[in-house]
LUMVOKOL-610517 format. One record per residue (C-alpha): residue number from 1; residue in three letters; x, y, z. Coordinates in Angstrom, 2 decimals, padded with zeros to 5 digits. Each point is the difference from the previous one (the first is absolute). Example, Ala and Ser with C-alpha at 12.3 -4.5 7.8 and 13.67 -1.06 7.14 Angstrom:
residues 2
{1 "ala" {012.30 -004.50 007.80}} {2 "ser" {001.37 003.44 -000.66}} 
//
This chain:
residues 362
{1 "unk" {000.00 000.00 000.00}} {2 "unk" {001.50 003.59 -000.92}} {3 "unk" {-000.27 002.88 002.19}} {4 "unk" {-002.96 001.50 -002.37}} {5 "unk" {-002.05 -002.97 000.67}} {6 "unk" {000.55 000.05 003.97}} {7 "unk" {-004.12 000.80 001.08}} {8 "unk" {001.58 002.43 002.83}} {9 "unk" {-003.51 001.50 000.71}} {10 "unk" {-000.85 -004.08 001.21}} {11 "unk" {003.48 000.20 002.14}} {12 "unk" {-000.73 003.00 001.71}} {13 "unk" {-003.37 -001.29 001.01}} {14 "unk" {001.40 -003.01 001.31}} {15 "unk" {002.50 001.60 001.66}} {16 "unk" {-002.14 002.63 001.96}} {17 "unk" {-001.90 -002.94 001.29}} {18 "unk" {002.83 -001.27 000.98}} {19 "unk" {001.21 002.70 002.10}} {20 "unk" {-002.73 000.50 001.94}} {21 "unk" {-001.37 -001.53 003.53}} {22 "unk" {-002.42 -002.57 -001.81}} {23 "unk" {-001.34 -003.26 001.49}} {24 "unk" {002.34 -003.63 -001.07}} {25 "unk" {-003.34 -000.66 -002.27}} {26 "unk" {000.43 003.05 -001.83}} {27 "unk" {003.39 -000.94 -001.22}} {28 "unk" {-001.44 -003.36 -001.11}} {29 "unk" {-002.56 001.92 -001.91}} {30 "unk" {002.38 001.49 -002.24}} {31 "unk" {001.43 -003.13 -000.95}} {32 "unk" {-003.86 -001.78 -000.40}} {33 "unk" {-003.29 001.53 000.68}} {34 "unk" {-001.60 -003.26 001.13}} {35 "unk" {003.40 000.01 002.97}} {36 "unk" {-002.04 001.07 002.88}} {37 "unk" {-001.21 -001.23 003.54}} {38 "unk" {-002.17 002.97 000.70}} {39 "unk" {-002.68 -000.93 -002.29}} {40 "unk" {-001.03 -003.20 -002.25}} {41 "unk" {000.53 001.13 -003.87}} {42 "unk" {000.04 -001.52 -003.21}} {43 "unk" {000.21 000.63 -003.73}} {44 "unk" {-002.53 -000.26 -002.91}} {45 "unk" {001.70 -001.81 -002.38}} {46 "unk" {-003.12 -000.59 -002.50}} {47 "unk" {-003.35 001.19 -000.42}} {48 "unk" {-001.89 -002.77 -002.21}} {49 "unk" {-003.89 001.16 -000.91}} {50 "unk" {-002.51 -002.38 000.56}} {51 "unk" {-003.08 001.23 -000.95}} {52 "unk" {-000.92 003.48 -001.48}} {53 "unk" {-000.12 001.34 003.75}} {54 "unk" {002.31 -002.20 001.97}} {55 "unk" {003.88 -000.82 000.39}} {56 "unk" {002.20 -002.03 001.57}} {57 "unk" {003.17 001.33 001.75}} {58 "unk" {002.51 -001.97 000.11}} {59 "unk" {002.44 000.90 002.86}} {60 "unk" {003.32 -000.73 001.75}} {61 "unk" {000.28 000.54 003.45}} {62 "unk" {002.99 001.12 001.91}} {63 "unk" {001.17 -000.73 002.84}} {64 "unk" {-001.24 -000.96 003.10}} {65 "unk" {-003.03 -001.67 -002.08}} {66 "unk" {-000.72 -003.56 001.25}} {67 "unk" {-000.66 -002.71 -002.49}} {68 "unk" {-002.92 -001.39 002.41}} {69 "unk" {-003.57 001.22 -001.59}} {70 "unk" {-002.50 -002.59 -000.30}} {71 "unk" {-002.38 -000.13 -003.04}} {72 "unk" {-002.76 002.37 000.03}} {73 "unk" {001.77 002.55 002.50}} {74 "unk" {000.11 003.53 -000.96}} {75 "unk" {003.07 002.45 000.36}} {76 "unk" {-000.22 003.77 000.74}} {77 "unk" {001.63 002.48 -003.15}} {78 "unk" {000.41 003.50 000.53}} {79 "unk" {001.24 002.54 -002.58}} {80 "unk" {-000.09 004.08 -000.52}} {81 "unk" {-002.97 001.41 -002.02}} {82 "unk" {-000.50 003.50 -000.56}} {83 "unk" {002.38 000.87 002.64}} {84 "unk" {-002.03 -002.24 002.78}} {85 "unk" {001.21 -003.51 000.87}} {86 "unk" {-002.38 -002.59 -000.44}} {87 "unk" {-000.83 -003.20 001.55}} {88 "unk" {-002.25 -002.81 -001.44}} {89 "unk" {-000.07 -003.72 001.10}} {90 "unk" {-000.12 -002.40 -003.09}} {91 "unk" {000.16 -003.94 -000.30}} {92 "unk" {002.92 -001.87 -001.17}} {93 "unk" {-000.86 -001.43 -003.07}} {94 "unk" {003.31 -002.25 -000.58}} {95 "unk" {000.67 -003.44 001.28}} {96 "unk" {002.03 000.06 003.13}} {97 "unk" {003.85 -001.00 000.04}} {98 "unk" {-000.06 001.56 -003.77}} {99 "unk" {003.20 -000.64 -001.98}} {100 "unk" {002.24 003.53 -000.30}} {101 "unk" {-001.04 001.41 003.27}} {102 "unk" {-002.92 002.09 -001.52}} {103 "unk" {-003.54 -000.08 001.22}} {104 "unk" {-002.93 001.95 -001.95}} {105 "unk" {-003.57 001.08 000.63}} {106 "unk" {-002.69 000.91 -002.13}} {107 "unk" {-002.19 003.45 000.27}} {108 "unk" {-002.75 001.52 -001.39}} {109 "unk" {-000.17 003.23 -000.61}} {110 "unk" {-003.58 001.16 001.78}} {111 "unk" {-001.56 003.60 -000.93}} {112 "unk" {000.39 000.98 003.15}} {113 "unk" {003.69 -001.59 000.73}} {114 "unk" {002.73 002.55 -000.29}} {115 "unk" {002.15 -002.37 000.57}} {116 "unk" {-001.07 -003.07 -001.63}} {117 "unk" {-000.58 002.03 -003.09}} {118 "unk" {003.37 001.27 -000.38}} {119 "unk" {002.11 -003.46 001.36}} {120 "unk" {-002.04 -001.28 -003.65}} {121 "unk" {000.19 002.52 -002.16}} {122 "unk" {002.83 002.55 001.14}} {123 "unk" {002.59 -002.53 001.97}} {124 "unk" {003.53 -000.09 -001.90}} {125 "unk" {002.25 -002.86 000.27}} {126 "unk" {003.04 000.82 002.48}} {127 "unk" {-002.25 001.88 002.16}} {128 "unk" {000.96 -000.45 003.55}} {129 "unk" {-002.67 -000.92 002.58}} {130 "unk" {-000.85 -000.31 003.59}} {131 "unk" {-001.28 -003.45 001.04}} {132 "unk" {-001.87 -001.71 003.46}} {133 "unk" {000.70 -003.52 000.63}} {134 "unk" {-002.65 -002.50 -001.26}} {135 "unk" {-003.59 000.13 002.40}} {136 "unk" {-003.42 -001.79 000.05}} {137 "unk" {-001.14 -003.13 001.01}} {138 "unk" {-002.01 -000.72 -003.36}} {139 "unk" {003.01 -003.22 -001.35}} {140 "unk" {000.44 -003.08 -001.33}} {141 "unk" {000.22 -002.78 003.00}} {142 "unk" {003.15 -002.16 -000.69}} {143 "unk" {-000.97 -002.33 -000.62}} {144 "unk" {-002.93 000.75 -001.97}} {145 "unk" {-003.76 -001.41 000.73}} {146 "unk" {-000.54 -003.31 -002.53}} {147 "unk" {-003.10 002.29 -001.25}} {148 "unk" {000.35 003.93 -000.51}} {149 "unk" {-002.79 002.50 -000.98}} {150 "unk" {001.05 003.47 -001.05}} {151 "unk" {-002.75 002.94 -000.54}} {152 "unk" {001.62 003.40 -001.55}} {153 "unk" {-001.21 002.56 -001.87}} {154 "unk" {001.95 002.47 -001.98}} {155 "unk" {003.45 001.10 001.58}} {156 "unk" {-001.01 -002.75 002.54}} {157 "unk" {001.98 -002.24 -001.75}} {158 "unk" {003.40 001.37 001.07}} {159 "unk" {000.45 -001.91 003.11}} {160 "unk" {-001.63 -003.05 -001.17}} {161 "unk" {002.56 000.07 -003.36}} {162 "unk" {002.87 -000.20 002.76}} {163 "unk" {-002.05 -003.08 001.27}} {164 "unk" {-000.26 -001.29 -003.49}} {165 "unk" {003.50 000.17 -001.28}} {166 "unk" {001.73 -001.35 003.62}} {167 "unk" {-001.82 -002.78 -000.57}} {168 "unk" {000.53 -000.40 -003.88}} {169 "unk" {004.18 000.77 001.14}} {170 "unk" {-000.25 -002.52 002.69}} {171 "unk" {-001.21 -002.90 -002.29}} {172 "unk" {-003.41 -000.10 002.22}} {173 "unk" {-002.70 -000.56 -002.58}} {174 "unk" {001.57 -003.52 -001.14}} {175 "unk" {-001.56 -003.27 001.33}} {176 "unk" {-000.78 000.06 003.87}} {177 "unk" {000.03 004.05 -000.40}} {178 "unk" {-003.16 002.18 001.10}} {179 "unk" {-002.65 -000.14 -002.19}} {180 "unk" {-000.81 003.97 -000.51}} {181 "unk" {-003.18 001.83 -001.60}} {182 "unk" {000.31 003.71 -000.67}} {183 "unk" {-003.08 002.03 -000.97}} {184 "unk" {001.19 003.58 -001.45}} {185 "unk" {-002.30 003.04 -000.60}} {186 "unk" {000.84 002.31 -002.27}} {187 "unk" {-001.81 003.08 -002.09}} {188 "unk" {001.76 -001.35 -003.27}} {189 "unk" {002.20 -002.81 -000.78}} {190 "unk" {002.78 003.31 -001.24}} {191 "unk" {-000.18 001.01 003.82}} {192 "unk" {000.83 -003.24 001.17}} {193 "unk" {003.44 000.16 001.68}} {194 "unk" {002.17 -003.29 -000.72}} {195 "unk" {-002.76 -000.88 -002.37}} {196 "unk" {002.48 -002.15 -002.54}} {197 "unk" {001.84 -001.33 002.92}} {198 "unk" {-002.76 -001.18 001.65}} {199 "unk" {-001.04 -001.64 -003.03}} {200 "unk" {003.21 -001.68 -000.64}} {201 "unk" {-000.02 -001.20 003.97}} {202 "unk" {-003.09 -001.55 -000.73}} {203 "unk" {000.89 -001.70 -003.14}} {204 "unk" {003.12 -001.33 001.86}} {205 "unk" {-001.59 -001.12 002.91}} {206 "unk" {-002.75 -002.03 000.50}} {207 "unk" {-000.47 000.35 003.43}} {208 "unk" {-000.77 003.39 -000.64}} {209 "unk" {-003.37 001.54 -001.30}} {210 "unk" {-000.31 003.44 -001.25}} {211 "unk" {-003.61 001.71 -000.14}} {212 "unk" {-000.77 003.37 -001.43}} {213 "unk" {-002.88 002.06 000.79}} {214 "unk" {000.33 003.59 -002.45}} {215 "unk" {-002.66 001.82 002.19}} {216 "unk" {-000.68 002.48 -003.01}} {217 "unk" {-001.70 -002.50 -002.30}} {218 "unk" {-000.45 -003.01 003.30}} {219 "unk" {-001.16 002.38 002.51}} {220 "unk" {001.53 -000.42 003.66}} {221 "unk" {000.52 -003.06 001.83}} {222 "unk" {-002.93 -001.66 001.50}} {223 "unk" {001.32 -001.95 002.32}} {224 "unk" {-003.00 -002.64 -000.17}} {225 "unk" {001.67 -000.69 -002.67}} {226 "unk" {002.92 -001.41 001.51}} {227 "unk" {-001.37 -003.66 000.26}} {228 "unk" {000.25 000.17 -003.58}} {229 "unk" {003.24 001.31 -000.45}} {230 "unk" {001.65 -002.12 003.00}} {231 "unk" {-002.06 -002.60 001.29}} {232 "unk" {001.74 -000.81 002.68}} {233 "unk" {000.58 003.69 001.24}} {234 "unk" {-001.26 -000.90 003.58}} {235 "unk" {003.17 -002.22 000.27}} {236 "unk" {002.79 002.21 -001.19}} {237 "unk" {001.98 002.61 001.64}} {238 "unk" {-000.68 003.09 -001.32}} {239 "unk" {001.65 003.54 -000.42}} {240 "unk" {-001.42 002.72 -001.61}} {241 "unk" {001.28 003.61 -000.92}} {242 "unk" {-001.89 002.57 -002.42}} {243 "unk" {-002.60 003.31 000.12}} {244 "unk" {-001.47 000.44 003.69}} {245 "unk" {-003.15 -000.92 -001.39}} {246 "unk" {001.03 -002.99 -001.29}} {247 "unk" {001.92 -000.90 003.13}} {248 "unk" {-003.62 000.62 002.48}} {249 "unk" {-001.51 -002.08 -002.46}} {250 "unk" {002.08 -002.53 000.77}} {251 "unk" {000.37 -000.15 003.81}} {252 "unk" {-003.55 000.25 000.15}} {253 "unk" {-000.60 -003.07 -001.91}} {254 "unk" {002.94 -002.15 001.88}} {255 "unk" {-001.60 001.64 003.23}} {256 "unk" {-003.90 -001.71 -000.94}} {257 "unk" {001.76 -003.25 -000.92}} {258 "unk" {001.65 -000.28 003.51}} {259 "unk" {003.75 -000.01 -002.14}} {260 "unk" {001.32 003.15 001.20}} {261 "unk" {003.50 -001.89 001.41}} {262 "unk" {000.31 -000.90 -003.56}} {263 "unk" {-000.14 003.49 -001.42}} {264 "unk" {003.46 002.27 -000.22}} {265 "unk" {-000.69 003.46 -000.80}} {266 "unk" {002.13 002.46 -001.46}} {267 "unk" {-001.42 003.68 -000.45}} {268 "unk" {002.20 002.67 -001.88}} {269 "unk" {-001.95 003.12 001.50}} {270 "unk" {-000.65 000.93 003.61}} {271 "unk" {-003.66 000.91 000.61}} {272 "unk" {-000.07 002.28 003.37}} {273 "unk" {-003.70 -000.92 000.65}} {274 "unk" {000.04 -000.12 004.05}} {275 "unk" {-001.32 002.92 002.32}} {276 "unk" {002.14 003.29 -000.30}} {277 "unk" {001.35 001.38 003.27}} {278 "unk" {-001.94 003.50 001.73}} {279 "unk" {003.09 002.15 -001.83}} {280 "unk" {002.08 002.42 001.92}} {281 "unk" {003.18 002.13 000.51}} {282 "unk" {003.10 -002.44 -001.36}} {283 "unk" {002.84 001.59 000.97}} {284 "unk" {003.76 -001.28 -001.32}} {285 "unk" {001.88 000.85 002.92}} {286 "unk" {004.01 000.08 -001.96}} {287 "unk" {-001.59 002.52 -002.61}} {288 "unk" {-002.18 001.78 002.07}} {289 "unk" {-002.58 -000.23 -002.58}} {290 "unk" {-003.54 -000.44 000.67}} {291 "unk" {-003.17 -000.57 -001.67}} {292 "unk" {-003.55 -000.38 000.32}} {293 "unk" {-001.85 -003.23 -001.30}} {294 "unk" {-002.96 -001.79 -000.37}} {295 "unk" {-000.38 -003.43 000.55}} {296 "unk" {000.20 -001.18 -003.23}} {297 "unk" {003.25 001.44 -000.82}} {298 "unk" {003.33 -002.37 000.59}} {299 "unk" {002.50 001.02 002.17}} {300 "unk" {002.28 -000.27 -003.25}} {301 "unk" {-002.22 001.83 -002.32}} {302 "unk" {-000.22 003.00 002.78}} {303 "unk" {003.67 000.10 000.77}} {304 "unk" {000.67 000.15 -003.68}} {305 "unk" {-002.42 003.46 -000.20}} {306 "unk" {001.46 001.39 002.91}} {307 "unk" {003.97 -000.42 -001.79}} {308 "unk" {000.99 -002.55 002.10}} {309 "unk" {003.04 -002.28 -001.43}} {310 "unk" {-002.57 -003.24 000.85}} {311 "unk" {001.59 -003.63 -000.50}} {312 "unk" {-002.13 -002.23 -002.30}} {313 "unk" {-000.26 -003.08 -002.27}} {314 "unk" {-002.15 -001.86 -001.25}} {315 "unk" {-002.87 001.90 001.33}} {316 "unk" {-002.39 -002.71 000.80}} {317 "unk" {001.10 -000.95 003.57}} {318 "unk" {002.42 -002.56 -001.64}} {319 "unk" {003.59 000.62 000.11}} {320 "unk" {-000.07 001.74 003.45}} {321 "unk" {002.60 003.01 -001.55}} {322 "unk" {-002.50 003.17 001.43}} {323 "unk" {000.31 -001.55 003.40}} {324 "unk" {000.40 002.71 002.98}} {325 "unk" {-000.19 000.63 003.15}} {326 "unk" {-003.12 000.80 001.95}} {327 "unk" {000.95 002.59 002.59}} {328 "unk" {-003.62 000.88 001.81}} {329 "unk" {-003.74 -000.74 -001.77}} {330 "unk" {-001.81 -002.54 -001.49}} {331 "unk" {000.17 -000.95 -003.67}} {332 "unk" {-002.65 -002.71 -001.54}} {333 "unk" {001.22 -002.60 -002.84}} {334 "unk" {-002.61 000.73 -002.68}} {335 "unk" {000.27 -003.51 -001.31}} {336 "unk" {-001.45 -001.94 003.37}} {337 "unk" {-000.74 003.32 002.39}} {338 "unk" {002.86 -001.13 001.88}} {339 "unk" {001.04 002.33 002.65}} {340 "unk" {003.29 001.39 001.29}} {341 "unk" {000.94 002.34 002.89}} {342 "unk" {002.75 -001.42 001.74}} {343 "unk" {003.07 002.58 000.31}} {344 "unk" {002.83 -001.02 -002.27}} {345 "unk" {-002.04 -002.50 -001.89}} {346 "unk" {000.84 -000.61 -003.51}} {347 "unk" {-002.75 001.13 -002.31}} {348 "unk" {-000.20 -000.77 -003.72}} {349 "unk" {-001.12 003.82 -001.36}} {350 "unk" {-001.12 -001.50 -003.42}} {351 "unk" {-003.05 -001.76 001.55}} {352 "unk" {-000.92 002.23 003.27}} {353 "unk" {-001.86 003.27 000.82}} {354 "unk" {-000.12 002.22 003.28}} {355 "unk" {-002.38 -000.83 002.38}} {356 "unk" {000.32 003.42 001.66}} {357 "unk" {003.11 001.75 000.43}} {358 "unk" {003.13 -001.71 -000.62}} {359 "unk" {003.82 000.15 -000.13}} {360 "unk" {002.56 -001.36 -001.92}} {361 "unk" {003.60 -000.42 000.22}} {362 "unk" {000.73 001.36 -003.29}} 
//
């Protein structure tokens, strides 16, 4: 390399960091952005469209990240979008133990999903994102039930394909495997996700059945008519994922049949539908911020419009990130009307409103 080619305007930047007071991790940040044991990150390395409105991301986590998801488990992503971070929970969509170290999961991009619309449509490769270890209870048992029943609907699918291919990887559908039935609803066969896939599984495997329900031209589900399209439903263990309605549907009729142990549920949205708390002063003691509320407000959303730094994640009471500290008051989970008012008890602010006046330790 000549003199003329030396990028000096790259060594001077690397040498200012250098010369000041940083943290070890910020040195090992210069050499690789995914070097750091603050904070879980990894890298996009493809975005591969699915459908007209969804995308997987394919992406390699740094370190720290531990190789120990199950199938169906979802992982927390954050990432920068008009100049606020954003969180969002999604489901892994890969089989687990996947060859190269990458995982992936699948969005779609929702009207209303900031977010979601712009990991699909406005993600690059190399972009470098924050990540939360693999949650959720909604997995494959290892090993598997000898008969499997899976109920999705639309991006429901995503935690069931993780399901699908672990088994397919492992060798599980041979002789002696589970026998597996998956019904799949779906406005049109184009917004199937792992449509062709799911095809060729089926064709592969016979101890797999594939059954397609396009609700624009079928209509939705009934599920009377499951005895047709799996006999033996009362038998089989079942998981379902898919639109809330779907998913009520669905309890409902495992909850009339006496089969709700046999029922695993997995709901993408949180629905805050308990009793709100009376409202009140909340007052964020480090700030010295306060602000007035009713009782349908979150503590999150009204530290937020008061300009306080709040902590969050996932935003559905999930990944337990907004988690602080409950100085004086009473707050009230919106999910179950829970109620907490011990001092110094951890409250998740995602999911709670004041009951009264309250302080945090924020």
């Amino acid at each position: 390399m000549t003199i003329s080619t030396v990028p000096w305007g790259r060594v001077r930047r690397a040498g200012s960091k250098l010369t000041t007071p940083l943290h070890p991790d910020d040195y090992l940040r210069l050499l690789n952005p995914l070097w750091t044991s603050r904070e879980l990150r990894g890298r996009v390395e493809k975005v591969v469209p699915e459908t007209d409105d969804a995308a997987t991301l394919v992406i390699r986590p740094g370190w720290g990240w531990r190789w120990d998801h199950r199938p169906g488990q979802y992982i927390g992503i954050g990432i920068p979008v008009d100049g606020k971070f954003q969180w969002r929970s999604y489901s892994v969509s890969s089989p687990t133990k996947q060859r190269g170290r990458t995982l992936a999961i699948t969005v779609r991009a929702m009207p209303e999903g900031k977010l979601s619309s712009h990991l699909v449509n406005g993600l690059e490769p190399g972009t470098i994102v924050r990540l939360a270890s693999p949650e959720g209870d909604f997995t494959l048992p290892d090993p598997p039930p000898a008969r499997m029943l899976f109920l999705v609907g639309g991006s429901g699918i995503t935690p069931v394909m993780s399901m699908l291919r672990t088994l397919d990887r492992r060798g599980a559908f041979g002789e002696g495997g589970p026998d597996v039935v998956l019904h799949y609803s779906s406005p049109t066969p184009e917004r199937m996700i792992f449509r062709d896939e799911l095809l060729r599984l089926e064709e592969q495997h016979a101890g797999l059945r594939l059954h397609q329900q396009h609700t624009d031209t079928d209509g939705m589900l009934d599920l009377a008519d499951l005895d047709a399209i799996c006999p033996d439903w009362r038998e089989r263990e079942t998981w379902a994922c898919g639109p809330a309605p779907m998913l009520d549907a669905i309890v409902e009729h495992y909850d009339r049949a006496g089969l709700e142990d046999r029922l695993h549920v997995e709901r993408f949205s949180l629905e805050l539908g308990g009793d709100g708390g009376e409202g009140g002063t909340l007052t964020f003691r480090n700030s010295g911020k306060k602000v007035e509320v009713d009782g349908a407000t979150t503590v999150l959303e009204a530290g937020e419009q008061a300009g306080v730094g709040m902590p969050y994640g996932c935003r559905m009471g999930i990944c337990h990130t907004c988690t602080v500290t409950l100085v004086s008051g009473t707050v009230r989970d919106l999910r179950n009307g829970d109620e907490y008012a011990q001092p110094n008890e951890q409250v998740q602010t995602c999911v709670t409103a004041a009951v009264g006046d309250c302080t945090l330790d924020i």
